[in-house]
C-alpha positions in Angstrom: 11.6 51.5 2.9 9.2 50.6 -0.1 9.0 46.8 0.5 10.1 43.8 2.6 9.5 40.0 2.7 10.7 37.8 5.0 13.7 35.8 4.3 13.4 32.4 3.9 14.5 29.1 2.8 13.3 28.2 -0.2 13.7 24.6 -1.3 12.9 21.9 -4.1 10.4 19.2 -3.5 12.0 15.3 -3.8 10.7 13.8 -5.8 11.4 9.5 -6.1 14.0 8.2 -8.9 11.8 5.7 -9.9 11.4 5.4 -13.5 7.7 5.2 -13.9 6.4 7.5 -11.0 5.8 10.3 -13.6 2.7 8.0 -15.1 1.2 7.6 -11.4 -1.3 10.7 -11.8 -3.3 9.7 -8.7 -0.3 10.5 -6.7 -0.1 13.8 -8.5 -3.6 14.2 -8.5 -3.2 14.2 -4.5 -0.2 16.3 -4.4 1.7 13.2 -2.7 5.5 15.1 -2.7 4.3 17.8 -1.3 2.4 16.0 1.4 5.7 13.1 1.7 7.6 16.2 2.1 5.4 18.4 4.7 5.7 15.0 6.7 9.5 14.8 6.6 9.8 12.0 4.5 11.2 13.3 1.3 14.0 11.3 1.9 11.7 8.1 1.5 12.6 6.1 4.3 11.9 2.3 3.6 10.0 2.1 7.0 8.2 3.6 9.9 5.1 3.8 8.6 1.7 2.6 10.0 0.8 -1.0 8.9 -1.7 -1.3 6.2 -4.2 -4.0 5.9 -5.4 -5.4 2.5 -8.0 -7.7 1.2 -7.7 -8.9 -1.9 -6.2 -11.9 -4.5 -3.0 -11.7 -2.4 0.4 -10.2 -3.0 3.5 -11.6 -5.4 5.5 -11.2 -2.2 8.7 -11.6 -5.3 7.4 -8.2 -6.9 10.9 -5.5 -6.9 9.0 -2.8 -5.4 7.1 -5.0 -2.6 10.3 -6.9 -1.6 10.5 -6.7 2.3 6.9 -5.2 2.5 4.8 -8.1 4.2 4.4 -7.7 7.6 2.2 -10.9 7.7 0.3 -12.4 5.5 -2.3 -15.5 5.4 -5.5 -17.0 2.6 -9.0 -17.0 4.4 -10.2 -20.7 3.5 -14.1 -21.4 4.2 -13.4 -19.0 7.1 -10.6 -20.2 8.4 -7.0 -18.4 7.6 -4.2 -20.3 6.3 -1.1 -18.3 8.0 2.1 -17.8 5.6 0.3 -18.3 2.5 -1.1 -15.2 0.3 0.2 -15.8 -3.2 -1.5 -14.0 -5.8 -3.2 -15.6 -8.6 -4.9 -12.8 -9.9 -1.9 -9.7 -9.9 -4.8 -7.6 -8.7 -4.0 -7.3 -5.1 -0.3 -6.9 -6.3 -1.5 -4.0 -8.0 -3.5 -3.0 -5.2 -0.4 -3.4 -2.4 1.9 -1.6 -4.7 -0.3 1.2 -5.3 -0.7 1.4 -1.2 2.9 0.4 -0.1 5.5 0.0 -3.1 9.2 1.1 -2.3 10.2 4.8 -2.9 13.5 5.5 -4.5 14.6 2.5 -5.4 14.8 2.8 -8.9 12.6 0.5 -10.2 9.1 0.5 -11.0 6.7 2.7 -9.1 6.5 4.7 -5.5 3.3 3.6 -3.6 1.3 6.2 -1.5 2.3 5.2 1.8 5.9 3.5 0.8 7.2 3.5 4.7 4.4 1.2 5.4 4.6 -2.4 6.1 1.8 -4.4 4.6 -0.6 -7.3 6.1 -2.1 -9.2 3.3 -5.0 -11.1 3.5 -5.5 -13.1 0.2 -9.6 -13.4 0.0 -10.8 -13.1 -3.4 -10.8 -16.6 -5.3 -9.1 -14.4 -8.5 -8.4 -17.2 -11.9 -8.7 -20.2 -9.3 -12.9 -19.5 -8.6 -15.1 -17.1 -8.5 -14.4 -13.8 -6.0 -16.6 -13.0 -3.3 -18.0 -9.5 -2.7 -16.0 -8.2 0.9 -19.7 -7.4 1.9 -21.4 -11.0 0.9 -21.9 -12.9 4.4 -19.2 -15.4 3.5 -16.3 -12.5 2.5 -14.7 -12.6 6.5 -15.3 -14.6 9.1 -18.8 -14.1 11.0 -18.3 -12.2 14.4 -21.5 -12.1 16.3 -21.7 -9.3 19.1 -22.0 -9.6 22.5 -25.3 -8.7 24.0 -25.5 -5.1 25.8 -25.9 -5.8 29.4 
């Protein structure tokens, strides 16, 4: 015998039918199909995944590929939240959650990164209605003040 290799199953990557995934080249850049399909989910299930928590102008909870994504979602008001309401007025934290969580394989629009996860949305940032507050400044989250060691 002058060569062997081992026999094995050799099979095409999925990739998701929806129309503008090709222009996503951070998702290439990250080699996210071959990752989605190490993981066994190159079948893009629509859930599963671990929730993901966002901070931003809120979510257009309407959007085709964030339809059914929202876990829960609630506006932080001079530190207190306002459950149920996380409209965006801004489209930056849409951006944002679809980039995170937008449906795989539904034909339409893009595939986010981790598409199997629901999404908790947080609208924060004051977007066209006021001015946006750095998630860092004092007044970004509510103050938590640690208990004393002891």
């Amino acid at each position: 015998m002058l060569y062997a290799e081992p026999n094995a199953a050799v099979r095409a990557l999925g990739a998701p039918d929806d129309p503008l995934f090709g222009q996503l080249d951070g998702l290439a850049a990250i080699h996210a199909v071959a990752g989605w399909d190490g993981l066994g989910l190159g079948r893009f299930p629509a859930g599963g995944g671990v929730p993901v928590g966002i901070v931003d102008t809120g979510i257009d909870a309407g959007h085709e590929d964030l339809a059914g994504k929202i876990a829960a979602c609630a506006t932080s008001r001079d530190g207190k939240l306002v459950v149920g309401s996380c409209a965006d007025d801004n489209d930056h934290g849409t951006h944002v959650a679809g980039t995170i969580g937008a449906v795989a394989n539904n034909g339409a629009g893009i595939a986010g990164v981790a598409f199997a996860s629901p999404l908790i949305v947080c609208r924060r940032s004051a977007g066209r209605a006021g001015p946006a507050r750095s998630p860092t400044s004092p007044t970004a989250l509510p103050s938590h003040t640690p208990a004393a060691p002891g």
